[in-house]
C-alpha positions in Angstrom: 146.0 142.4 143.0 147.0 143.0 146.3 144.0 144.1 147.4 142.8 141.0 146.7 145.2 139.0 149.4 144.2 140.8 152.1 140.4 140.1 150.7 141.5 136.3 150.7 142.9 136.8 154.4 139.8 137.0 156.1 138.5 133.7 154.8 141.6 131.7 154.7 143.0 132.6 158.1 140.1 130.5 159.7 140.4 127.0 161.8 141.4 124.6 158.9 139.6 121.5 157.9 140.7 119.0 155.7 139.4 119.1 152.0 138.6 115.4 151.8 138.1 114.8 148.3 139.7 112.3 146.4 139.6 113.8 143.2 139.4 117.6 142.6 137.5 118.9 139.4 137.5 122.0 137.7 135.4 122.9 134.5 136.0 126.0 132.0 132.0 126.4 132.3 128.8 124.7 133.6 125.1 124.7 133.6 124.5 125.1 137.0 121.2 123.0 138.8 119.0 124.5 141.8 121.1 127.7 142.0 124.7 126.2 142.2 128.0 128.4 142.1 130.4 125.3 141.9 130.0 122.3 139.8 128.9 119.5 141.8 131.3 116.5 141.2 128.9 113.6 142.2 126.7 114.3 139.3 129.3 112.1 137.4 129.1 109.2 139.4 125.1 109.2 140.6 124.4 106.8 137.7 121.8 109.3 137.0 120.8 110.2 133.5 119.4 113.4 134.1 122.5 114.8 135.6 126.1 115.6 134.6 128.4 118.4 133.3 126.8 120.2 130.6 129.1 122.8 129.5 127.7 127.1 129.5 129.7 128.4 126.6 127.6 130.1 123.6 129.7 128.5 120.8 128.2 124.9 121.3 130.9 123.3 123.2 134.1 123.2 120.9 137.0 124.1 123.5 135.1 123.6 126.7 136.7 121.4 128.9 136.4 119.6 132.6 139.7 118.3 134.4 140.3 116.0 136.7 142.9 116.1 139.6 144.3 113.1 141.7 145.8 112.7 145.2 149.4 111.6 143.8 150.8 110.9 140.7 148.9 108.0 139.7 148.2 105.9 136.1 144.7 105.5 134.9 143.5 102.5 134.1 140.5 103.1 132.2 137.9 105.9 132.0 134.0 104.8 131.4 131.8 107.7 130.0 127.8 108.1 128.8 127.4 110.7 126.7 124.9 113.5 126.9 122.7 114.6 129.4 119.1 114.2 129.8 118.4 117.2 131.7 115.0 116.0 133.0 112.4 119.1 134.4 115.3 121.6 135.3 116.9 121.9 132.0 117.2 121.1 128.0 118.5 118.5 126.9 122.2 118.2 126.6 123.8 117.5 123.2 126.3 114.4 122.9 130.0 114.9 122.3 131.5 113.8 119.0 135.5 114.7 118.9 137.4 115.2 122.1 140.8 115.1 123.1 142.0 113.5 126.7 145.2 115.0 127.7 147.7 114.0 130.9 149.8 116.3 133.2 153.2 115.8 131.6 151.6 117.1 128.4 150.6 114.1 126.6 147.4 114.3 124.9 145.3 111.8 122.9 142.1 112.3 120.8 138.9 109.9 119.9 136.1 110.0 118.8 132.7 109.2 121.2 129.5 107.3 119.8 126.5 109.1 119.6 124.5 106.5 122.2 123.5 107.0 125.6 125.5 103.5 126.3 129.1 103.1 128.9 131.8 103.6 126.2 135.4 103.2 127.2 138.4 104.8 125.2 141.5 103.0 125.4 143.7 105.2 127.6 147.1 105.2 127.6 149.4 104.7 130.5 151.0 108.0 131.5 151.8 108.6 134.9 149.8 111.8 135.6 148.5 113.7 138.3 145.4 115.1 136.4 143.1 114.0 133.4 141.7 116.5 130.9 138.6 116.2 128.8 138.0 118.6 126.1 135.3 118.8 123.6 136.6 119.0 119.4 133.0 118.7 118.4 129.8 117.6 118.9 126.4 115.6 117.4 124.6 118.8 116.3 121.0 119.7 116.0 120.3 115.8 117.5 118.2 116.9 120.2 115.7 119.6 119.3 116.0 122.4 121.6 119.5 121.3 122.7 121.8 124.2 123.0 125.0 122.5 125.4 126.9 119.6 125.0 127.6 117.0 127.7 128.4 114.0 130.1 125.8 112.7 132.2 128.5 109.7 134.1 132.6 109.8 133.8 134.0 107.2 135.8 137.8 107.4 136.2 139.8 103.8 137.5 143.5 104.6 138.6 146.4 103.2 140.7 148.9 104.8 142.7 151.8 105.0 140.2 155.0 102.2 141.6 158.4 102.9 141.3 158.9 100.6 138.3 156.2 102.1 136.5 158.5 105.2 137.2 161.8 104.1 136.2 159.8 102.5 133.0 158.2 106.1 132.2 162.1 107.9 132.7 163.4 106.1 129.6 163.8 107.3 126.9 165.4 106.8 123.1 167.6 109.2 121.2 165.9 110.4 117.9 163.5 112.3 116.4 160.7 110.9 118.6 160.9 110.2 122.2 160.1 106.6 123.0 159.3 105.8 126.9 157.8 102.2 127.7 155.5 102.4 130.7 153.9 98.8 131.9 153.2 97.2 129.0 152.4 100.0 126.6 154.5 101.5 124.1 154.2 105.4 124.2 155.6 107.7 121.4 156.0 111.3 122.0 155.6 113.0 118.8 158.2 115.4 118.0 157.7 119.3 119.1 157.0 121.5 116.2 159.7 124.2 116.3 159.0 128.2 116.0 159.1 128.7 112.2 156.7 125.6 112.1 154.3 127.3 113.9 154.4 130.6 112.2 154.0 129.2 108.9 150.9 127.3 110.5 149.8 130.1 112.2 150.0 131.9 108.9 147.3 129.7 107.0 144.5 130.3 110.0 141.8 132.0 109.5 141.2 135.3 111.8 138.7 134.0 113.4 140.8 130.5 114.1 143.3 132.6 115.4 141.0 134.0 118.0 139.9 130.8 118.6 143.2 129.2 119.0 144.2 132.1 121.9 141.7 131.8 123.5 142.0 128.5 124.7 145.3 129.1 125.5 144.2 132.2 127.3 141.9 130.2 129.2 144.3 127.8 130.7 146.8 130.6 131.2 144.3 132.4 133.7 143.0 128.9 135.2 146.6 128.7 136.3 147.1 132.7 137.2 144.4 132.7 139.7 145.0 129.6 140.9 148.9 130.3 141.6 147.7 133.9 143.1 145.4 132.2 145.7 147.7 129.7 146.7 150.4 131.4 146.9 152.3 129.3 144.6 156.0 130.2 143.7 155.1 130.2 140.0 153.2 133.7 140.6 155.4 135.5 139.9 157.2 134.5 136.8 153.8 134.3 135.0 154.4 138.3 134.4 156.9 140.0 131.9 160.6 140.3 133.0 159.9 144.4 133.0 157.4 143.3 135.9 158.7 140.3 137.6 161.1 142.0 140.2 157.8 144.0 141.3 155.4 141.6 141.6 158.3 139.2 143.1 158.8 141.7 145.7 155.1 142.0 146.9 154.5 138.4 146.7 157.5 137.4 148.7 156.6 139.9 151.4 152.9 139.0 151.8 154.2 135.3 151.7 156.6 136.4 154.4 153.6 137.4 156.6 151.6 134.8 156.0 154.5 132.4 156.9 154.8 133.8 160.3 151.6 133.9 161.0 151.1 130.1 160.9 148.1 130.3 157.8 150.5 129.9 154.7 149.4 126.0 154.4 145.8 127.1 154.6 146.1 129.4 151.3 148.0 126.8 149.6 145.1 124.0 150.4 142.3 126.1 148.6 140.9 125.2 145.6 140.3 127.5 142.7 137.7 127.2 139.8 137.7 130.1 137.1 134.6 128.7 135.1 132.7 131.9 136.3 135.1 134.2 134.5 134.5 135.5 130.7 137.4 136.6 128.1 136.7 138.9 125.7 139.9 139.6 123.0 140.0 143.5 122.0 143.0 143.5 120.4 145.3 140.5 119.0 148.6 140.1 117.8 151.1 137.1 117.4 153.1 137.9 120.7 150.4 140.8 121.9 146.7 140.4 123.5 144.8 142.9 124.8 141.5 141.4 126.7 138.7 141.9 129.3 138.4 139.3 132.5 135.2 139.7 133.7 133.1 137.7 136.2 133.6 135.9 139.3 136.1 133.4 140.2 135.5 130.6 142.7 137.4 129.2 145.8 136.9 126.7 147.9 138.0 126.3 151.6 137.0 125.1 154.3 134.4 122.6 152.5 132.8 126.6 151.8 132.6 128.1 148.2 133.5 131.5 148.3 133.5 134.1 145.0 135.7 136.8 143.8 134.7 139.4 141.4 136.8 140.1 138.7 136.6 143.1 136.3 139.9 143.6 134.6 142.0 145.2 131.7 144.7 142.6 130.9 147.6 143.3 128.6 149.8 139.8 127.9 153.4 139.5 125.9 154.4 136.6 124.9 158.1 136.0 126.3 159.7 133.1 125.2 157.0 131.5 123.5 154.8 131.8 126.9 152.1 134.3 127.5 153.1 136.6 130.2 150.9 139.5 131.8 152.7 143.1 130.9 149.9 145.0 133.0 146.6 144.8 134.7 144.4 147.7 134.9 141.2 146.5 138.0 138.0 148.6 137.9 
């Protein structure tokens, strides 16, 4: 890994320039048009037909996802999307989505179900103070479109207000119980109650393997969104996301190479750079419960300086789970 910082260092320790966006995306996958390497976010908002996000996975979209980050902590208002993608001359196309789940920052999630119709629809969002907004596909309309091998979202238009400070006090209370009950505006929230570790054994029991393998690796897929991200940034959270056997090592060479960084003036520009790992591929050789063996191949993306810039990966990973959280026990590069 390390040889990856000083990799990073001779990019990122450049004149900055601000990364004026107002709202950052990041995809699991994408179809990319005319030779693209990052998913261009104004294909959401073009009011074009014939463009979008069309996810790249071969299992016809179930888990793929796109996520949305704001400036602040902020409360959505109301989220307008057109289903599908026509794809015009360049590509098929896209198949609508039919299940999907939205989910919030603080953990919240919420699912719904889209119409299959290229008309605005407009699921009722609730009001969660969040600083991101996640979109992932359950399901989709298959076999509508002959041909059609993705699935799709040619316009996602996202309406949102700073969050106020009794908006915040509002979201901070909460009832004793069973179920957590916060009121936030004029919207009633109810935090379904955590299942607890037995719960999800005996759940985990009635899966299927291959729902098992399923279920991992969309965990495993935000786990490394996060890892990479945290490892170009330089984020204090690094660290911990390895076992306690490796912490104290990989503490140690993070701190110093954050040390250096520090005094040479360029630890703000790491920590601006933006990360997508939709380039990168899991493969699972080996899972267990608490134990996953897997390959990370592929690239990964990151942005600076208004410049994409990508990172091979080839990698052995071995993850623990510690403390009901996936943890990396060792990394093996080729």
């Amino acid at each position: 890994m390390l040889r990856k910082f000083f990799w990073l260092m001779f990019f990122l320790c450049i004149p900055i320039v601000a990364f004026a966006q107002p709202v950052h995306v990041r995809t699991s996958s994408f179809v990319p048009m005319e030779g693209e390497n990052v998913f261009n976010t104004g294909y959401l908002t073009d009011s074009n037909s014939t463009t979008g996000w069309i996810e790249n996975s071969e299992g016809g979209g179930a888990g793929e996802w796109i996520q949305f980050f704001f400036p602040a902590q902020v409360v959505v208002d109301s989220v307008k999307i057109i289903n599908g993608v026509d794809g015009g001359a360049e590509i098929k196309r896209a198949n609508r989505i039919k299940d999907c789940a939205i989910s919030f920052s603080g953990g919240q999630r919420q699912e719904f179900t889209l119409m299959d119709s290229e008309l605005t629809q407009s699921p009722r969002i609730r009001k969660f103070p969040t600083t991101s907004l996640g979109l992932k596909i359950r399901s989709v309309y298959k076999h509508k479109h002959k041909g059609a091998e993705h699935a799709g979202v040619s316009e996602v238009l996202i309406k949102y207000h700073r969050i106020t400070p009794d908006e915040i006090a509002a979201a901070a209370a909460e009832k004793k119980g069973k179920l957590d009950t916060s009121v936030v505006g004029e919207a009633v929230v109810v935090k379904p109650r955590k299942m607890s570790a037995e719960e999800k054994e005996v759940l985990y029991a009635k899966m299927t393997e291959l729902e098992k393998k399923q279920a991992v690796l969309d965990e495993l897929k935000v786990f490394f969104d996060k890892f990479y991200t945290n490892f170009v940034t330089i984020n204090e959270d690094y660290p911990r996301m390895f076992t306690q056997s490796k912490f104290l090592l990989e503490s140690s060479a993070f701190e110093n190479f954050r040390a250096m960084l520090e005094k040479r003036n360029v630890l703000d520009k790491y920590r601006s750079a933006v990360v997508s790992t939709s380039g990168l591929r899991l493969s699972i050789r080996t899972l267990m419960p608490t134990q996953v063996e897997l390959w990370v191949k592929g690239d990964y993306t990151v942005i600076f300086d208004m410049q994409a810039h990508q990172i091979t990966e080839n990698a052995l990973f071995h993850l623990k789970k510690e403390y009901g959280e996936w943890k990396v026990e060792n990394k093996t590069e080729f």
